[in-house]
N, C-alpha and C positions, 0 to 999 in steps of 0.2 A: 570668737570665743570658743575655747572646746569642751565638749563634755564627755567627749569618747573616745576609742580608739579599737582599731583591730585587734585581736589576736588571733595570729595564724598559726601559732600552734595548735591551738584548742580549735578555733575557726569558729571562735567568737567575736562580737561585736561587744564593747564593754563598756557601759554607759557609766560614768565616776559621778557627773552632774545628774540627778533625776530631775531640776529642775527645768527643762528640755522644753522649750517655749511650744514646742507642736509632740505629736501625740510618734514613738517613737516603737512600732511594732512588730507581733514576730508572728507567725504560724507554727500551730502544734500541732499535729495529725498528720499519715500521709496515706491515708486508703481512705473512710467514711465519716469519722468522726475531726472535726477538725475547732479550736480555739484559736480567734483571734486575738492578742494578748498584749498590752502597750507597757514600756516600760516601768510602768509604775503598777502593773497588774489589774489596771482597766482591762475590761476586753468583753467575748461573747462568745459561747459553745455553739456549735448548732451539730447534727448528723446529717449529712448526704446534700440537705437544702438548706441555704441561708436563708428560703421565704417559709417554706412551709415545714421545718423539723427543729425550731430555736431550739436550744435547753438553756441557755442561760441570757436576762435580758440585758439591754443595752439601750442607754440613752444619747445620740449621738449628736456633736454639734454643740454640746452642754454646757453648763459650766457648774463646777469645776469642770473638768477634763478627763471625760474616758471614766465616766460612772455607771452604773455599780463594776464591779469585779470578782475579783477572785483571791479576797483576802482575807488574811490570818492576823489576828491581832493577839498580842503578849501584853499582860497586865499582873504589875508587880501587887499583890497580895500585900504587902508590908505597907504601902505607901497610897495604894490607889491610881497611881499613874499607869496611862499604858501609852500602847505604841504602835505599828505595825510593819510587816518583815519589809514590803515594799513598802515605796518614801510614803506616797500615796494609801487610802487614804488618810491616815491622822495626820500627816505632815509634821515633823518633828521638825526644831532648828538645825539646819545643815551645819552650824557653827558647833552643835554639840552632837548631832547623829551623824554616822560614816554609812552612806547609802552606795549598793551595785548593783547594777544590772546586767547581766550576761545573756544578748540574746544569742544560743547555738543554734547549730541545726536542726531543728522543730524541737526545742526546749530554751524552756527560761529558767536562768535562777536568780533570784532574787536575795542580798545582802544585808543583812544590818547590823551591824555594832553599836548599843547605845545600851545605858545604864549598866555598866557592867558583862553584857548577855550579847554573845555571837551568835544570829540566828540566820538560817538561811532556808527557802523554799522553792524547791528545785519542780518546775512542772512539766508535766510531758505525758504525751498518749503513747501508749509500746502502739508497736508496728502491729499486733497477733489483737488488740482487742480493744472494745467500742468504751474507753475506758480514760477520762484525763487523772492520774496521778498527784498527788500532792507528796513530796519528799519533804520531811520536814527534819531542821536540827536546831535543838539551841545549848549551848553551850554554858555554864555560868564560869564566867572572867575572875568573880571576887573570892576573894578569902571567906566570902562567909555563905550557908544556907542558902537560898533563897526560896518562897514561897509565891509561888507564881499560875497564875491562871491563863489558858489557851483558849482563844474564839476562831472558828470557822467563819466565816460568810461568802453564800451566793446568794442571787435572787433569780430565780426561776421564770421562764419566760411563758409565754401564754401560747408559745408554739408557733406561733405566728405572727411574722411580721405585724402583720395588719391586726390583729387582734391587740396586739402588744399597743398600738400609737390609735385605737378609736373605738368607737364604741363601749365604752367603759360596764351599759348596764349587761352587756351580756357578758364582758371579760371578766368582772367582777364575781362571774356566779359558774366558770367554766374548768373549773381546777379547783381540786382540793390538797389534802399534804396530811400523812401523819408517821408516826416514829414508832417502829417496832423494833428488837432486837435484832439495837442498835444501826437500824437502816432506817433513813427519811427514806419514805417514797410519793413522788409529783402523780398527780393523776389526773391526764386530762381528759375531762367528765366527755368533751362532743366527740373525742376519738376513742371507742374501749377498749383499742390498741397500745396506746402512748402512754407510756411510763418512762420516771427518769428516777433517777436515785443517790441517793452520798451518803457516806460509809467510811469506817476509819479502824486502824487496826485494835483500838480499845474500842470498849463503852463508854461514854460520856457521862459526863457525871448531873449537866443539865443541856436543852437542847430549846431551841424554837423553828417552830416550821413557820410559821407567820410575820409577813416583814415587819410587817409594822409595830407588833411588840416586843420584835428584835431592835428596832433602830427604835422605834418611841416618838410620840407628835414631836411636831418641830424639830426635828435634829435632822442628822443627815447620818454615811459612813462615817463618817469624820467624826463623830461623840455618839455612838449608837448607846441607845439606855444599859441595856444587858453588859456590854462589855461595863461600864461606867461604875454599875454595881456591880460588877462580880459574879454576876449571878444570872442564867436566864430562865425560863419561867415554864417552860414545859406546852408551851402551845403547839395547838395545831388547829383545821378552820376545812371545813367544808364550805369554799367559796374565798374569794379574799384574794389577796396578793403574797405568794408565798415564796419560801426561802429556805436555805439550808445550812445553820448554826450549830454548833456544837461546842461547847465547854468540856475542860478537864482542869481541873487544881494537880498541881505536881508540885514536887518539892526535889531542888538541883541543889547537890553537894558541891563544892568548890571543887572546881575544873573536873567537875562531871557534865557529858553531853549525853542527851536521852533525843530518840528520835522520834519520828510519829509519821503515819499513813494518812490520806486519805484520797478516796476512791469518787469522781464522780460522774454516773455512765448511763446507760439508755437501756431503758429494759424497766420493768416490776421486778419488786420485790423479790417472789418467787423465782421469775424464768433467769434474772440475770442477778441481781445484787449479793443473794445468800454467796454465790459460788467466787463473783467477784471479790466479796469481801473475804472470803478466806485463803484466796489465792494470793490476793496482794498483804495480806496481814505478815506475811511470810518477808520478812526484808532481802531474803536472798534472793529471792524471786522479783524484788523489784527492783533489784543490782540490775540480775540476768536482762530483766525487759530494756533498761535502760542503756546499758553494754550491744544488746542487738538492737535498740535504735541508734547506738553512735556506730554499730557497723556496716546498717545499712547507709549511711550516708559515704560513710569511706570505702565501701564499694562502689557508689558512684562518682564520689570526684575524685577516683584513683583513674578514671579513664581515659579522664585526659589532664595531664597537668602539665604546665607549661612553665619554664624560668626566661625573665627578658630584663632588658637593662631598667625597666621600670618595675621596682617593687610592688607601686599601686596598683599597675595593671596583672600584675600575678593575681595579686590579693583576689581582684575583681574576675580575673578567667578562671583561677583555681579553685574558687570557692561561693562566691554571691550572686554571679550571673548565672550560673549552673540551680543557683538555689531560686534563687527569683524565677527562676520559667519554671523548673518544674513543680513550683506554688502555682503559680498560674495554669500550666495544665493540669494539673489536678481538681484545683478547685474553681478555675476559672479568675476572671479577673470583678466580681460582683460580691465578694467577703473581706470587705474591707472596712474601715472608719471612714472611708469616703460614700463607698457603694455598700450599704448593710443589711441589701438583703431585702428589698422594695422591689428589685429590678436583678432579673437573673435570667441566666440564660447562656449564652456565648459571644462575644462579640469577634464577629467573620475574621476581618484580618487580623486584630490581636491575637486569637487562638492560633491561627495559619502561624504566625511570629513565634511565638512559643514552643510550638512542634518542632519549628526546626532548630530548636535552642538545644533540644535534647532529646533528637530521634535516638543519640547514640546511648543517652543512660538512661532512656524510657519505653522502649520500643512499643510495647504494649501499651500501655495508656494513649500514648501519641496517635497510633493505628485506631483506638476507638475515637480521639477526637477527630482523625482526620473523613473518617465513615461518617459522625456524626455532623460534619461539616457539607458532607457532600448530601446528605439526606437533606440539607439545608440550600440546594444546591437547585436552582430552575433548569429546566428545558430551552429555556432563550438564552441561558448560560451567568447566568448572573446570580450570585451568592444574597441570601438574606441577612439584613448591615447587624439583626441580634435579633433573635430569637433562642428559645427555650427549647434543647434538644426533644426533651421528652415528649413534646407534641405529635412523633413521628415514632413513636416507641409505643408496643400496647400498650394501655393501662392497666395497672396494678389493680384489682378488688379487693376490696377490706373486709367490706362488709355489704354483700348486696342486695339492690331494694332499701337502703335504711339512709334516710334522710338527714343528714348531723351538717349544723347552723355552719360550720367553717368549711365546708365544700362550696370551692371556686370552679363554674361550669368550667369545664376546661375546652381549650378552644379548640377547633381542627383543623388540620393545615392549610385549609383555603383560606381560616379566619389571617394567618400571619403570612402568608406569601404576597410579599405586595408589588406594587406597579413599578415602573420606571422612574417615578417620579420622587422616590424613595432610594435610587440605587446610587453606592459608592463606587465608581466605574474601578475602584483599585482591589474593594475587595477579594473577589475570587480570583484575581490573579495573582496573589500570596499564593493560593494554594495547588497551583501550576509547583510552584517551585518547592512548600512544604513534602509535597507528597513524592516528588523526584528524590528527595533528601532523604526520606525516608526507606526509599524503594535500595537506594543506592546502601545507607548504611546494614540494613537486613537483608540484603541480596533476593529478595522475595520479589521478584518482577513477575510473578504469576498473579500480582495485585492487581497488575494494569486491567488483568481478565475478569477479575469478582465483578458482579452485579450487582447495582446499588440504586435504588429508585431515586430518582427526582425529588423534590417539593411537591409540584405541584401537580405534575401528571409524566407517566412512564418508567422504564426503567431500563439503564444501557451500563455499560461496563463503565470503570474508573478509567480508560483510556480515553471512552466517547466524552465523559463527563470533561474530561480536559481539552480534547477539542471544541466542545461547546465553548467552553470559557475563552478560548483563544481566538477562537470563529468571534462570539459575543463583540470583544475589543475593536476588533476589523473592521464588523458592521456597523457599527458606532462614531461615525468619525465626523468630524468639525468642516466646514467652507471650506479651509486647509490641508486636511488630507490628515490635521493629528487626530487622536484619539478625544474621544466627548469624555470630559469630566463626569457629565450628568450632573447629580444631584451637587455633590461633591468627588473629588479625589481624596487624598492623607488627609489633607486639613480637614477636616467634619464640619468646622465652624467658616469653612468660606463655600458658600450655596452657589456653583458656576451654571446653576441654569442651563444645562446644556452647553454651557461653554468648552474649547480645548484644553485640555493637560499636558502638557509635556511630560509631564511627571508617568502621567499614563502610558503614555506612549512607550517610555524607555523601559516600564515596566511591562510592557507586553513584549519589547525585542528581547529582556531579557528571560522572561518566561518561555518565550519560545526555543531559544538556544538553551536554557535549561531541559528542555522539556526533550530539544532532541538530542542533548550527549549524553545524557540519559539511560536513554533508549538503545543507543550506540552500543552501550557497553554491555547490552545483552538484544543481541540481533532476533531471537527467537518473538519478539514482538511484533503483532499483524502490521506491519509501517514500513514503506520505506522512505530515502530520502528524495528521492521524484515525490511523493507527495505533501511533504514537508517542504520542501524547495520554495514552492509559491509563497506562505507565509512568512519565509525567511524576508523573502524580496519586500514582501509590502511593506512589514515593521520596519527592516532596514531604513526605506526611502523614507518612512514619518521620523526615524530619528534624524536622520540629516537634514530635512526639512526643519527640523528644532535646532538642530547646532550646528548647520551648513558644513559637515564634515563628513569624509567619504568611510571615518575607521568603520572597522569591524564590517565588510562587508560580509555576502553569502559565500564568495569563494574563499573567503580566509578562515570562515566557520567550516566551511566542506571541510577544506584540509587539514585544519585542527580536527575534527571529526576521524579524515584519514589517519592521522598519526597515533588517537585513541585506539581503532579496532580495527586496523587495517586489514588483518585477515578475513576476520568475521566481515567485515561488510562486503569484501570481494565474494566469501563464500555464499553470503545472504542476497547476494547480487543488489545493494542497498543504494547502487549509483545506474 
């Protein structure tokens, strides 16, 4: 069954069926602020941290599917009926609504054609500011008037995971919400930092900050009271569960489109909202943001594009593979519909993975994750399988001396450095070969020199840290002579006990020839190959012992090695 299809033009993904039996998502942000967003306009904002900076909530797992959102509801004034832009949530009959979903390059838009009225909600973060955008258009189809009312909804999160799913009598009394000229703003009582805000390029004509006498008992999105009557009620609640709605009545002339803003971002009132709201009220202005978020992405997959006798495989090197990793190193792989933000942190070799997806179109971001990897990185050479970068970073003060209920002790890095008993023997040796890729595509081999502390005690350069890792493999070996699994290798879900890998194995001979043509191809590196030699030999002899075959010995690596930098190594006297 299909419901979508590519477009490579645009370098959209273009969903025709919304009825999409699983939750079908996109990311919006590519610096701080980031929306995770499913086809039907479920999703979740968060800043900087999925656990501890929500701005908008989510109930994952659910049913329906991918509740609350980020939706816009239209309601014809003549008739009483409404609708909303994505299919989701009022759910319209697909036999009488024409629903699309376009997910781009960190933007979505959203389609609908029904009752006459072409509307569309184009979302996205500009690249310059901590701000998700709502583009909004509707169109009227008919020959006649039409007298029509527009609702907003978000529902605002309690900033934190954990406050959000327990504890109810303190979540309940932790946030407040009210409406000034024309800005909601969220106020979270335990941090007197945290403000969130939404804004729109008019004033509204009624608004609620309160969910509850937004949606109304016993209803859901899906018939919320306010949209139902036309009208909403002008609430707002010191304490409660709060939200951000807005109403405007308008009146559309036949085959007249009118557009509409709205703004919703991180900050008070004061320090961020006023200036937000008037810079985007500008629609030129939100062309321009929008124009330099489709250029930054065509700067990066202009960098490598490739044509091959498979069109799918373009599709996927030209444009999605490039997108997917650099989703993931940015925000890691813990903002998702699966991972939402309970659990964060990095996970060792999927991170290692994703750097080398796109040393070439991220250099910088890549180079902090690879640093933040190695700070994750022991003295017995062995990577931690996930941990929470920040533990290894000073702490930020807020506010100091002052005691506020949602401060998580935070831990130290003795509390996450763990045993043997704990380790994925394949992790850190991803990042043998991440940080080679890296070195190679920025020609910075002065990296190998930086100093970077351990985990858990010292601190030695990014060359020692990789001899650890590859000493670490050596020492670790099975009855056999292969490499110890330990805990596990790849698979997570098979526990080998200290049993061999094979898997390990091949990936230490190939980290090691990674690690010395490398090197090779800039000789000015403290190494030569006399002491690289021995490790060549040992790896070698575990791989043959796995697959009783003599390829790729040392001397055919030397001499590939020779044909690389023959000069340089004669001058570096490197044999």
């Amino acid at each position: 069954m299909k419901y979508g299809y590519f477009d490579n033009e645009n370098r959209e993904y273009v969903i025709e069926r919304p009825d999409v039996p699983v939750s079908w998502n996109n990311y919006l942000g590519v610096k701080y602020l980031c929306t995770v967003i499913s086809h039907n306009a479920g999703g979740y904002t968060f800043f900087k941290s999925t656990e501890h900076h929500r701005i908008t909530r989510f109930r994952p797992n659910g049913i329906p599917l991918d509740r609350p959102g980020h939706y816009f509801y239209i309601r014809d004034d003549g008739t009483g009926e409404f609708w909303s832009i994505s299919w989701q949530p009022v759910g319209k009959d697909l036999t009488r609504a024409k629903y699309t979903c376009r997910h781009g390059l960190s933007y979505s838009k959203f389609q609908c054609d029904y009752n006459d009225v072409a509307a569309e909600q184009l979302l996205f973060i500009p690249v310059a500011d901590d701000v998700e955008l709502w583009d909004v258009k509707l169109k009227n189809k008919s020959a006649e008037s039409r007298n029509l009312s527009i609702f907003t909804y978000v529902e605002f999160s309690y900033h934190h995971v954990e406050i959000d799913n327990q504890n109810f009598q303190m979540s309940l009394y932790a946030s407040g919400s009210n409406y000034q000229e024309g800005i909601i703003e969220y106020d979270f009582f335990y941090e007197p930092w945290t403000f969130h805000f939404f804004a729109s390029n008019f004033d509204p004509d009624s608004y609620d900050c309160v969910r509850d006498t937004f949606i109304g008992n016993y209803r859901t999105e899906t018939n919320p009271f306010g949209v139902e009557h036309g009208q909403l009620q002008n609430s707002s609640e010191l304490g409660g569960n709060h939200c951000a709605a807005f109403h405007k009545k308008l009146s559309i002339a036949p085959g007249e489109e009118q557009r509409f803003i709205f703004m919703l971002g991180v900050g008070s009132r004061q320090e961020a909202g006023y200036a937000i709201k008037i810079k985007y009220s500008d629609l030129q202005t939100v062309d321009a943001a929008f124009a330099e978020l489709k250029q930054y992405w065509e700067e990066k997959t202009s960098v490598l594009q490739c044509k091959t006798p498979h069109p799918g495989l373009d599709t996927m090197i030209n444009t999605w593979t490039l997108y997917q990793a650099e989703t993931c190193v940015v925000w890691s792989r813990f903002a998702s519909f699966i991972e939402v933000g309970g659990r964060v942190g990095l996970g060792y070799r999927d991170t290692c993975q994703d750097i080398m997806s796109v040393v070439h179109t991220n250099p910088d971001k890549t180079k902090q994750r690879i640093i933040q990897l190695l700070k994750g990185h022991t003295s017995i050479g062995y990577g931690l399988h996930l941990f929470d970068p920040d533990v290894f970073e000073p702490e930020e003060a807020k506010l100091p001396g002052v005691k506020l209920p949602t401060v998580v002790p935070r831990p130290s890095p003795s509390d996450i450095v763990h045993g043997l008993e704990d380790v994925c023997a394949d992790d850190a040796i991803w990042l043998v070969a991440s940080i080679c890729e890296w070195i190679v595509e920025t020609g910075d081999y002065g990296f190998f020199d930086d100093v970077i502390p351990y985990a858990d005690d010292g601190t030695w350069t990014v060359y020692e840290h990789l001899t650890k890792i590859l000493d670490f493999s050596a020492d670790y070996i099975g009855n056999h002579g292969i490499c110890q699994g330990l805990r596990a290798d790849w698979n997570d879900c098979l526990n080998l006990g200290g049993g061999e890998s094979a898997m390990v194995s091949f990936m230490h001979y190939w980290a090691r020839l990674q690690f010395l043509l490398k090197q090779l191809r800039n000789c000015s590196v403290k190494t030569t190959l006399k002491n690289i030699r021995p490790w060549l030999k040992k790896s070698e002899w575990r791989v043959r012992r796995c697959c009783g075959t003599a390829h790729g010995t040392s001397a055919a690596i030397q001499k590939k090695a020779s044909r690389l930098a023959p000069t340089k190594l004669k001058k570096a006297n490197c044999f």
